[in-house]
N, C-alpha and C positions, 0 to 999 in steps of 0.2 A: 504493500500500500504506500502508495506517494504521498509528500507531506499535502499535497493541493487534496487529496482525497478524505483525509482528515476531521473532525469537526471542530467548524470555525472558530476561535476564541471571540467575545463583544467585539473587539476594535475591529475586528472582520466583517463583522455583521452587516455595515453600511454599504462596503465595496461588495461584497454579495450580492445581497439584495439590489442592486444597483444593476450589480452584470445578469444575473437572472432579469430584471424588469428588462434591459433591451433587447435579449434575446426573446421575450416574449409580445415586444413589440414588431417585429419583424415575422415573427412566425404569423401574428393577425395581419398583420400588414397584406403579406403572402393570398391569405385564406378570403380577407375582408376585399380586397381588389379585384376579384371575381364580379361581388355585387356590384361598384359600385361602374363595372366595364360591359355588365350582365346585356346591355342593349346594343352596345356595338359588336360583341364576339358575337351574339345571337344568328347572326345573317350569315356568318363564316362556317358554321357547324351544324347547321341543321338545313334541309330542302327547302324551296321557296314553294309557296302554299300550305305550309304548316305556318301553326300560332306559335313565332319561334319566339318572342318573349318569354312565354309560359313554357316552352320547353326549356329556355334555358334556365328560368326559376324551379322550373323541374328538377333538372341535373344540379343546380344549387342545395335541393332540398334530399334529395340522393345522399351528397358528402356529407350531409348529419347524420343518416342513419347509419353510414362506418362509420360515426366515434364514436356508439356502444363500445364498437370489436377495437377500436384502439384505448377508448378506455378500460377495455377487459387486460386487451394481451399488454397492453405499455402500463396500466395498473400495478399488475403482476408482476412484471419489470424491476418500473419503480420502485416497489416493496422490500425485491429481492436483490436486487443488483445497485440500487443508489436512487437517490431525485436526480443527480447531477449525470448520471446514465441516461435517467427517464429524457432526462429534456435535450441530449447529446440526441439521441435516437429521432427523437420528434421533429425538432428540424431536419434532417438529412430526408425524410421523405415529403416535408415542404419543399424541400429543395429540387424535389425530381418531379414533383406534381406542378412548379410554375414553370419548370424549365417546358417541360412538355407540353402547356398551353402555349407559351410563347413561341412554340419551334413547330407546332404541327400543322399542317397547308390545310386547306379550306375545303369545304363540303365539295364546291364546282371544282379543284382539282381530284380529291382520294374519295368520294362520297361519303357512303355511312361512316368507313375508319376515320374521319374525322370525328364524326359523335361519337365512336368508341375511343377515342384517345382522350377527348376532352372528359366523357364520364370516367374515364380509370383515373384521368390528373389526378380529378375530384376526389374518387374513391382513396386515393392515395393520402390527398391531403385531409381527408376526414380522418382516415385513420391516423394521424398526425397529431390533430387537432384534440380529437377525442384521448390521445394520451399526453398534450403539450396544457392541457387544464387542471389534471390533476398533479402533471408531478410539481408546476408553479405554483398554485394553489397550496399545496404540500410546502413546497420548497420554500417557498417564502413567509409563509406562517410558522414554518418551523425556526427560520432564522431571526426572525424578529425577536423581542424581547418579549416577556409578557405585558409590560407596561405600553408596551405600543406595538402591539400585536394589531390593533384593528387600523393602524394607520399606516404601519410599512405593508399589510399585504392588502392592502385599497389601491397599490401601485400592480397591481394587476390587472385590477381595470383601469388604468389611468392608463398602461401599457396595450392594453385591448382597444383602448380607444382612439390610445396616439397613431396604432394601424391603422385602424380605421380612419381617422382623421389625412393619415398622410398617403392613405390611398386617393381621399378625395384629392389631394392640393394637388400630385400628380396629376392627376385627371383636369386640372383647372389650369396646370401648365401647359398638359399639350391641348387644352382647347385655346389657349392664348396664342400657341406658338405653331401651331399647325391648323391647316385648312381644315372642315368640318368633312370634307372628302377624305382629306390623307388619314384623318382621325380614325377614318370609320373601314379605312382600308389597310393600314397597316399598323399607324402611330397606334392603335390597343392593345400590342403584343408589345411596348417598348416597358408596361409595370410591371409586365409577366417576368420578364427577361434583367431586370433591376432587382425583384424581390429574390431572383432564384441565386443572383450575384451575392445579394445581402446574407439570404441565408447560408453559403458557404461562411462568410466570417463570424457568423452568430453560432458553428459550427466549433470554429476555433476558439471564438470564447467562450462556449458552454465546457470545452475539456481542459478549462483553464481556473470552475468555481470549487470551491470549500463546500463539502462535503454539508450537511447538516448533525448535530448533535444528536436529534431524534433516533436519527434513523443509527447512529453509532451505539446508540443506549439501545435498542427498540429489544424488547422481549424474545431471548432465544427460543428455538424451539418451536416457536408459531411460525407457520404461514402464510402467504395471502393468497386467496383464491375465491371462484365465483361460490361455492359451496360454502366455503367459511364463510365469508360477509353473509350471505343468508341464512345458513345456521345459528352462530353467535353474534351479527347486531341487523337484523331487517327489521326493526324498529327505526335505526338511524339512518338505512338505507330507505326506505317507505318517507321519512322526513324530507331526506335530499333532495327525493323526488317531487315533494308535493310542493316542495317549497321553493324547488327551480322550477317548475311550470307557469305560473303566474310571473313568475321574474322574467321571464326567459324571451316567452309572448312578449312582454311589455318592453322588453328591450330591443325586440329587433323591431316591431312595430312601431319604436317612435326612433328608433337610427335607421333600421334598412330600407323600411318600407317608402317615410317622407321623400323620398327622391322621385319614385314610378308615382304616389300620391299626388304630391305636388302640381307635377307635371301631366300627370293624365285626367287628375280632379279640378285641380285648382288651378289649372292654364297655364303654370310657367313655363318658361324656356328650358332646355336643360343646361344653361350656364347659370340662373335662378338658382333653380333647384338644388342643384350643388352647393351653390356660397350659401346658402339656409342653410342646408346641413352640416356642411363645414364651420360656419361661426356658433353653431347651438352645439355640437362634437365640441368644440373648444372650451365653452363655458362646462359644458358636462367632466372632461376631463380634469379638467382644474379644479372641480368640487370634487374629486374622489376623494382626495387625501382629508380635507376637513370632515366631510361626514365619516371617514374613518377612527378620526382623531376624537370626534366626537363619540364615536362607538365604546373609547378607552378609557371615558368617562360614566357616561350611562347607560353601558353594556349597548349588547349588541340588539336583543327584541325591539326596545321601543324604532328603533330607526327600520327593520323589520315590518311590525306592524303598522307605523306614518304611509309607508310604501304599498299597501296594503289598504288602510282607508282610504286613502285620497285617490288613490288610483281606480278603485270601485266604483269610487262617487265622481270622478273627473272626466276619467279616461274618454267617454261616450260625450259630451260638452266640449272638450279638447277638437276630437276628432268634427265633427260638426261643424264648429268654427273655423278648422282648418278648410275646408271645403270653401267656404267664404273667402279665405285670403286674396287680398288682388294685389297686396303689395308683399317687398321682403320681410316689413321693418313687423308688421303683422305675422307674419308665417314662423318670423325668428323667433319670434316671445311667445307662442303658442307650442311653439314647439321644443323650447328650453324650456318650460314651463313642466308640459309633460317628463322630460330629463331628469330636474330637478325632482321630481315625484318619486321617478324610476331608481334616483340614488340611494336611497333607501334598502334598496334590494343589491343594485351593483356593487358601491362600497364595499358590504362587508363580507357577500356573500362566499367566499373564499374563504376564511378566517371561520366562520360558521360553522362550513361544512367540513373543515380540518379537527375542527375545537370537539367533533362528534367521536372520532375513531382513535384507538391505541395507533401506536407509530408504526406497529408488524404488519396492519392492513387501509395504514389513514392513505394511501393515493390513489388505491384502486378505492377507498369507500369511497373518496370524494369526486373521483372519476367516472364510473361505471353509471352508478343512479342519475347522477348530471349527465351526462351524454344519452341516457335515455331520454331525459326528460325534454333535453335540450334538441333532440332527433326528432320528438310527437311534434311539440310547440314551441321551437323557437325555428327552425330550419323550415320548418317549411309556412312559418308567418305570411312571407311574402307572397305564395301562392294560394293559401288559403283566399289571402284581401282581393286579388285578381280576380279569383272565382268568384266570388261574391261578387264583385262588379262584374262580372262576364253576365253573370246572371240576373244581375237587374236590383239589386238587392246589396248595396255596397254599405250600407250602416249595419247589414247583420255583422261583418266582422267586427265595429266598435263594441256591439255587447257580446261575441266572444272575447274578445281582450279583457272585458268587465268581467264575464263571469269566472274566466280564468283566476284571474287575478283575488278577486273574492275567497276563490277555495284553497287558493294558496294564504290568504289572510287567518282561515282557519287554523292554518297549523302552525304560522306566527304567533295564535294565543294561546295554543296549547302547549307549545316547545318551551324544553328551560331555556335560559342566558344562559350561551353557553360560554360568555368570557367569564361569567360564577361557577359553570362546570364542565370546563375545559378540558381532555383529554390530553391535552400537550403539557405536558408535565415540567419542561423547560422554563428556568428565567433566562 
């Protein structure tokens, strides 16, 4: 064992968590640049007379359901082999999933082997993704301190979002900087081919972080496995779940969805559209760490349940309103609004769902239920909302969002704090 392999001493803890968060912002970066390219690849990979938006939110919704299987088999991993394995591992198949979007010629040159290469990317980067959640999640809850455990792993989603975020700027440079032709004929494959560069060095610095303490202490003896987590805790596993559903919904419903929204509801342009989601992405980001910070104070539930009321009672008046929008300055504050709501759940939710399992099975517990949860109702949000408007009928998805969200609120009131009964035993 090398000294890098190790667990960390405190003065470590900072430069850790630091190099784990950009590694984790590159891998969303990777994942989230699909969505936000979803309508110019569209035309490239699927026949002309198909509804190839909706197929390509299809194949979007596809890569969620392999991060069950990569939060199974990279869980297990994790568990057994390191976090800092787990997240070595996870990039490397982000890495062959953008390359291969970026490089594979068009439907009118290879026909269907284009749809097949773009859903294997996919398939590839879910199984990625699906094990790049739990072992950071893991990884970074376990390195923090107890005293500021809900604020250093709120840099997970600040890192989830800075993806996110810096997929769109991408996307706003080359509408600045290239014709809306070249954009749409070539200039799409130039984020593929940037994120797959990124992740080779994000490769180099994941085999370069400090080990975690957790997992150096973690109980001999025990295993991790799909039997074991439902044997000895499907209590904690039943919670994961209920409690990423309503989050999950409500998070890609007011980041992924606002774009095709925007633009196909509410008339904007798709250069509109973009800088909305991009300056409400930036406010969102920026508030992770404080409602974390504030989680280290008055546990993690109340912020839980806020996320939960108001998102029941809003969510449906939000979306409404947005319909209305005719200007930015309206659309931005409607829709940071909804963010602002949503943080409640983002924030901490990593730290939560760590704070539930011993360290022998805490990456796959907090992996496997989330990638389920995350596969029903967060992946495929954005086709769900389509279908409802295909069909006439576009406010039914507002009160799915609500009712989701609702029955995830239930089990916000019944759950301990689990920063009062934390399974991570480390200060």
């Amino acid at each position: 064992m090398t000294a890098a392999d190790t667990a960390a001493p405190p003065r470590h803890r900072l430069r850790s968590i630091l190099g784990g968060s950009a590694g984790n912002l590159v891998e969303w970066y990777d994942w989230y640049a699909y969505a936000v390219l979803a309508s110019y690849l569209a035309p490239h990979y699927f026949p002309k007379g198909a509804s190839q938006d909706i197929s390509a939110w299809i194949v979007f919704a596809i890569g969620f359901f392999m991060r069950p299987i990569g939060g199974w088999l990279m869980g297990i991993y994790g568990d057994r082999h390191g976090r800092k394995a787990g997240l070595t591992l996870s990039v490397t198949l982000m890495c062959a999933g953008s390359i291969i979007i970026a490089a594979t010629p068009s439907y009118g040159e290879i026909g269907v082997t284009a749809t097949i290469a773009l859903v294997a990317a996919r398939l590839l980067q879910g199984l990625s993704l699906g094990g790049e959640y739990g072992a950071s999640a893991t990884y970074l809850s376990e390195m923090a301190g107890r005293k500021h455990r809900g604020f250093f792993s709120s840099f997970q989603y600040v890192t989830l979002i800075s993806g996110q975020l810096v997929a769109l700027v991408v996307l706003l440079a080359l509408q600045a900087t290239l014709s809306e032709a070249d954009l749409k004929q070539w200039g799409w494959r130039i984020p593929f081919a940037v994120g797959g560069v990124l992740a080779l060095g994000v490769f180099w610095l994941r085999r370069r972080l400090a080990e975690t303490e957790s997992f150096a202490k973690r109980e001999a003896g025990k295993k991790s496995g799909a039997l074991a987590l439902l044997r000895e805790h499907p209590r904690e596993a039943a919670v994961v779940m209920l409690l990423t559903a309503g989050g999950t919904l409500a998070f890609y419903a007011y980041t992924i969805y606002p774009i095709a929204f925007l633009k196909k509801t509410a008339g904007f342009s798709d250069a509109a559209a973009t800088q909305v989601n991009a300056a409400a992405l930036f406010v969102f980001m920026a508030i992770q760490p404080l409602a974390g910070a504030l989680s280290d104070r008055v546990g993690r539930k109340p912020l839980m349940v806020a996320f939960g009321v108001f998102g029941t009672l809003l969510s449906y008046p939000i979306f409404v309103a947005m319909e209305g929008a005719r200007d930015a300055l309206t659309a931005f504050l409607l829709m940071t609004g909804a963010l602002v709501i949503v943080t409640g759940y983002t924030s901490i939710n990593a730290v939560v769902k760590a704070e539930l399992f011993p360290a022998h099975i805490r990456t796959l517990g907090v992996a496997l239920p989330y990638a389920l949860a995350n596969a029903i109702f967060g992946g495929t949000a954005p086709t769900v909302a389509l279908w409802f408007k295909q069909e006439g009928w576009e406010r039914g998805f507002y009160w799915y969002v609500t009712a989701m969200i609702a029955i995830s609120l239930v089990t916000y009131l019944r759950m301990r704090d689990t920063a009062k009964h934390s399974q991570i035993l480390e200060d």
